[in-house]
Structure formats: structure tokens, C-alpha cells
N, C-alpha and C positions, 0 to 999 in steps of 0.2 A: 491374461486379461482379468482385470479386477471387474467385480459387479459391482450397480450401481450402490449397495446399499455400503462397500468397502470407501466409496468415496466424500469425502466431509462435505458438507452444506455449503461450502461457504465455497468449493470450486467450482460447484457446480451454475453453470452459468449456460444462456443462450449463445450458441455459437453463430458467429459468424463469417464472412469471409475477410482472409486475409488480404492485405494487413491490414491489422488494425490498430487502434488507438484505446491503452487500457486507461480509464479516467477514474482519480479515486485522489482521495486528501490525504497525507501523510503527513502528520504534525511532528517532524524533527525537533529535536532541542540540539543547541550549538555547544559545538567540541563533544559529539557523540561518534562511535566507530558505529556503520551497521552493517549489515551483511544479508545482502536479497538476491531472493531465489523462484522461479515462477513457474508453478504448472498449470497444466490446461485440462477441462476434461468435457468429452464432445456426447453429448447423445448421440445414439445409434437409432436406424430403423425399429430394431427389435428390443429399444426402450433402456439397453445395457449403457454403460458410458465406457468409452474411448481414454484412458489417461496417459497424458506425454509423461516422459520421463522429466526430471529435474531440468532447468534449464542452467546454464554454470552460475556460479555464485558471484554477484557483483558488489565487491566491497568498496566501502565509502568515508567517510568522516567529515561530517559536514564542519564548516566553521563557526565564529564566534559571530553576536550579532551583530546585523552594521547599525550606522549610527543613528538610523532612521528610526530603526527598530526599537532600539535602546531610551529614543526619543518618545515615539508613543508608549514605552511601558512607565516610562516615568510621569507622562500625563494621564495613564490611567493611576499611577499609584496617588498622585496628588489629587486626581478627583474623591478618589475612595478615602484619601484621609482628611479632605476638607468636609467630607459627610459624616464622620464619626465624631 
């Protein structure tokens, strides 16, 4: 069992019951491979934290933009070049 001071800032989070829903922004770029992996780590009574092991690694590679997308980046680019 790891102490809490082994565990990084960033896992350490309030626990709650399961299950649950993790909520967070992940700003992908298209035609990228990624590769995610998720651990937990629980306060204890005696202040120690609890850390799961890795969870399996789930690989991805998101696609190209759709047409929508591609749509609003070309009106943000025309706005920015009709201001310069």
C-alpha cells in the first residue's frame, strides 16, 4: 500500500459511490492514435489513500473533422483575417 504523500495531486480526488460518471474536457485533434488508462485513489479513515491498480489500456484514434467543424474553423479564420 502506497502513502498518501506516493500518490500525484492530480488522482487524488473525493470519492464517491459507485458508479459513477468521470466529467472532464479532452481536446482531441483528428487522425490522432491515443492510448488511456485510469486509476483511482480513495482516502482512508487513517488519512492513508487506497490506490487501484491500472485499469486496461483503451486504445483509440479519433477521426478527421466533419464538415461542420471544418465549416466553423474557416469562419473563424475569415473573421481573424478580415481584422488584420
Amino acid at each position: 500500500q502506497r502513502s498518501a504523500q506516493d500518490v500525484p495531486t492530480k488522482l487524488v480526488a473525493k470519492a464517491v459511490p459507485l458508479p459513477m460518471t468521470v466529467r472532464g474536457h479532452w481536446f482531441l485533434s483528428p487522425r490522432t492514435e491515443y492510448s488511456v488508462a485510469v486509476q483511482t485513489a480513495v482516502k482512508q479513515s487513517d488519512g492513508e489513500y487506497l490506490v487501484s491498480g491500472w485499469s486496461e489500456t483503451v486504445e483509440f484514434c479519433t477521426g478527421d473533422y466533419a464538415k461542420e467543424h471544418l465549416a466553423q474553423l474557416q469562419e473563424k479564420a475569415e473573421l481573424i483575417a478580415g481584422r488584420m
